[in-house]
N, C-alpha and C positions, 0 to 999 in steps of 0.2 A: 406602702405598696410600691414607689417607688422607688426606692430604697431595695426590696426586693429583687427588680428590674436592674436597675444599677448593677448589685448583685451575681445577676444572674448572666448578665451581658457582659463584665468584664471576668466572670469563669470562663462562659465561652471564649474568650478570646484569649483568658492562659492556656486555656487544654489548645487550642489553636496553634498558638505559638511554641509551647512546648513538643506539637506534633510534627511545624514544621522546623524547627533544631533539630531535634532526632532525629529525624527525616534529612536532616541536610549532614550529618553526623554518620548514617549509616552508608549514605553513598560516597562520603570522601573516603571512610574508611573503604569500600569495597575497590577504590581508585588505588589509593595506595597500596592494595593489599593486590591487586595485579588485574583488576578490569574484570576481564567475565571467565567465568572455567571453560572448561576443555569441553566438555558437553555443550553449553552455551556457543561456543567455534563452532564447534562442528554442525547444529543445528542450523547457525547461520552462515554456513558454508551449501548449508543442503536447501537453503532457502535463497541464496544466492545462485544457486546452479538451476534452481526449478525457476527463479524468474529469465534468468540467459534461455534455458529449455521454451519455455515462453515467447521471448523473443524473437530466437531466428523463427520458432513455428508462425507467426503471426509474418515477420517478412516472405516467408515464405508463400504463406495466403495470399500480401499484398501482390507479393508477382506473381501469381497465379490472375489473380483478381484480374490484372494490367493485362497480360494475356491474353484472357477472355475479353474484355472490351476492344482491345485491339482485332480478336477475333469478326468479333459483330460489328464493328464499327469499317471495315475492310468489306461484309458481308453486306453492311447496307451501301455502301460507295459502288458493288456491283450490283447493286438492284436486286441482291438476290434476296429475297423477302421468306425463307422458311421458317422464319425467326416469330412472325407475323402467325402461321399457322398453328403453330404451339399457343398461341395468345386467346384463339378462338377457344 
């Protein structure tokens, strides 16, 4: 039975190891052979432009955000409390 065990625990750990060779084999090879294709660029060309797209929209927000507390924060410095009646 142990013996068995033995066995069975150093297959696992050839098929392991020969998964990670191949595995280390097909990515030099895909290095040497010129990095990613032309579909793979352009995908992440379009994934780079949609996080920039992202970006300024979100800075955008942020000074908008700024604005608005600026707004209300000028609002209560004149006492002027309508901000209070929306709350009701």
């Amino acid at each position: 039975m142990k013996m068995l065990c033995l066995l069975a625990s150093s297959f696992g750990f050839i098929i392991l190891a020969l998964a990670l060779i191949v595995g280390i084999i097909f990515f030099t090879i895909k290095i040497i052979k010129g990095g990613v294709s032309r579909g793979d660029r352009e995908q992440q060309n379009m994934e780079a432009k949609m996080v920039q797209d992202i970006y300024q929209g979100l800075r955008q927000m942020e000074e908008r955000v700024e604005a608005l507390e600026t707004l209300l924060m000028d609002q209560d410095k004149r006492g002027d409390r309508r901000w209070d009646d929306f709350n009701k």
